[in-house]
N, C-alpha and C positions, 0 to 999 in steps of 0.2 A: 461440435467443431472438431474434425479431425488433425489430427496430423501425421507426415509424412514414416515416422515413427511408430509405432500402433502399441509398442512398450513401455511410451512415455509419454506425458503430457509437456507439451512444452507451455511454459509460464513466464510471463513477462514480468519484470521484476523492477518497483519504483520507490525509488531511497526517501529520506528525511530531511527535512532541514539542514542546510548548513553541509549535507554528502554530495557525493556523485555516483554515479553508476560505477566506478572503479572503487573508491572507498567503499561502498556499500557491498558491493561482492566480496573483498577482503573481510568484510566484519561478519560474514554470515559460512565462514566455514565447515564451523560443526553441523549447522545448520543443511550447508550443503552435502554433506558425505552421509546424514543421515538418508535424503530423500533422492539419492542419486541414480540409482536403480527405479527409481517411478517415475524424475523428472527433469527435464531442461531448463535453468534458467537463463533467462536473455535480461540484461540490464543496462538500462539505457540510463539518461542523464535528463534535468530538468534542463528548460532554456535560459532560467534566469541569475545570475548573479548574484551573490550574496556580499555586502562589503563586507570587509572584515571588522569585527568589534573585540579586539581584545579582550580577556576576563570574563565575558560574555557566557552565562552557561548555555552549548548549542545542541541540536538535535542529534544528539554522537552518545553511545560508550561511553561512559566516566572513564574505562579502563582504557583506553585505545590511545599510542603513542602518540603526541601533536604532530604534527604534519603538514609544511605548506602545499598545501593542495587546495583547486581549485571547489567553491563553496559554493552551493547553487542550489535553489530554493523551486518550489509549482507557484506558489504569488508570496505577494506583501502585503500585509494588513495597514502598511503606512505609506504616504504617497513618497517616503525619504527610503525607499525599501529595507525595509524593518517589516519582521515578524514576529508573533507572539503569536500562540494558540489561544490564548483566554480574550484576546483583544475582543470586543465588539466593536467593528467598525464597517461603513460606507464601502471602503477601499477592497480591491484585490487585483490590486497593480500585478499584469502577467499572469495571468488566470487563462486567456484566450491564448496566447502562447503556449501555453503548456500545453490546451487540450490540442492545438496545430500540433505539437510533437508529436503528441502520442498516437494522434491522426495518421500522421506518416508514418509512423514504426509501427502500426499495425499495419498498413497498407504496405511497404517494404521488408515489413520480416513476419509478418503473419500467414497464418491463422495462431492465434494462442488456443488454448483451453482454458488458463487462466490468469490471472493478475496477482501478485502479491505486494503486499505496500507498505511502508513503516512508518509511523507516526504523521510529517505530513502530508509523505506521500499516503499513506492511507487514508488520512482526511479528504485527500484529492480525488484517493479509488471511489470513495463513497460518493463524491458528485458525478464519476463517471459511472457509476451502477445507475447513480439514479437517473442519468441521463439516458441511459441503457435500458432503461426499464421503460421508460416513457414510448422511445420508437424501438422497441427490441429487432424488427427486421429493416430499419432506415436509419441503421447509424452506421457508424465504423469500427465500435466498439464492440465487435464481437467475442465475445468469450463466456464460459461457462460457468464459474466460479471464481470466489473473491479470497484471497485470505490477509486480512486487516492485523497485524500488532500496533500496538499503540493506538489505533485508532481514535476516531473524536472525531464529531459533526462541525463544521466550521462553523466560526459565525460571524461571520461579514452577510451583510444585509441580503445583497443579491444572489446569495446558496441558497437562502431559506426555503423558498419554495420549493428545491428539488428535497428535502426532507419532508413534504406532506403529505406519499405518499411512500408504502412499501416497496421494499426491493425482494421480489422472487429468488434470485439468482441465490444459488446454495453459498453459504460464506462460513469461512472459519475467524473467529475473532480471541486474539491474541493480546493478552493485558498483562502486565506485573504490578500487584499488589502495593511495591515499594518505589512507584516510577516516579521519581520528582520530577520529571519533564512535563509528560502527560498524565494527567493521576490518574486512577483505577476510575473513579468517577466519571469521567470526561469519557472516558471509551465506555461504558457502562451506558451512554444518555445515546450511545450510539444502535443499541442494541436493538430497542424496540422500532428500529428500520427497517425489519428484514424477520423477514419470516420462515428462511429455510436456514438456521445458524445452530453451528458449532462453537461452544466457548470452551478456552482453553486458558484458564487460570491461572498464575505461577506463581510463585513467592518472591520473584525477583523484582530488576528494575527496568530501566529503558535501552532492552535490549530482543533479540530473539532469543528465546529459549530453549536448552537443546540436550540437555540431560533426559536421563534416561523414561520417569512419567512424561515427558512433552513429546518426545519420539513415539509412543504410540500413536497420540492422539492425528500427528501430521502422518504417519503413514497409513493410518486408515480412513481418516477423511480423504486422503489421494488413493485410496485402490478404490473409494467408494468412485471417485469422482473419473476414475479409466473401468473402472464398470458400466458406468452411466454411459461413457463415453463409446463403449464398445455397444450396448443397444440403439446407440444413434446412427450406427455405421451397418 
């Protein structure tokens, strides 16, 4: 997938629970000045709504100042929209929504090269791979790699089947050891979906990581992935 750029990839960028596409770029700073010279991020915002539940612990930085800002979720595990990542349930109120977003912002600001995603938007990257994998030349999801923190395989009923089989698509997957949001586990049950993956471990919690062992591993998985990128072209 190229882009207009040929010194960079540009990467769409899909927040967590409870963020938005403006929260979410503020909290990925370090994150960004490491990989800025390899890549563009674009970041968008989910369709859905999140009510507000005070005391609530959400899909955010423990560390990050409160803030009335607007809260917006990829679905709901409860028809009263509520979410939880351990839920098993029937539901995923605004599931179709989302993928109509993401539809239009690849068709409007695309081509990407890649996706990046945090907790549940990563849960979400993972149905769009796997949908992606399924028609790889009849979707709209075009892009060439994934890179998952926090991740974790949903489990509301009607995902399941897009985990039976493997995803191609080269991914980097992004866990901390200490996440009381998402445990180490849950992104762990994720892993045996994908067959071309980098894992990048860290002793922290539910956040992206960006100290100095995490910086290699992201800017070499990105100079592999504008290598790949340059035999395609």
């Amino acid at each position: 997938m190229a882009n207009a750029d040929d010194t960079k990839l540009k990467i769409l960028c899909l927040h967590g629970y409870r963020q938005n596409g403006q929260t979410f770029r503020e909290r990925t700073g370090a994150f960004r000045k490491i990989i800025k010279s390899r890549a563009e991020l674009v970041f968008m915002t989910a369709p859905n709504r999140v009510p507000p539940l005070p005391g609530q612990e959400v899909d955010t930085p423990t560390d990050t100042p409160d803030k009335q800002v607007d809260q917006m979720g990829w679905w709901f595990s409860q028809e009263d929209d509520f979410y939880m990542a351990q839920d098993y349930t029937d539901c995923c109120k605004g599931y179709k929504e989302s993928l109509d977003t993401v539809t239009q912002v690849f068709q409007e600001q695309g081509p990407f090269d890649g996706v990046l995603a945090f907790s549940q938007g990563a849960a979400f990257l993972s149905l769009i791979c796997a949908l992606r994998e399924r028609s790889p030349t009849d979707t709209p999801y075009q892009f060439d790699f994934a890179i998952l923190v926090a991740g974790f395989k949903s489990r509301q009923s009607m995902h399941q089947d897009l985990y039976t089989s493997k995803v191609s698509l080269p991914s980097l997957h992004v866990f901390g050891d200490t996440d009381k949001v998402i445990q180490k586990e849950m992104s762990e049950e994720l892993l045996p979906c994908y067959t071309d993956t980098v894992i990048l471990q860290h002793p922290g919690g539910h956040f992206i990581p960006a100290s100095g062992p995490q910086k290699k591993v992201y800017t070499q998985f990105l100079d592999v992935m504008l290598e790949k990128r340059k035999t395609r072209t």
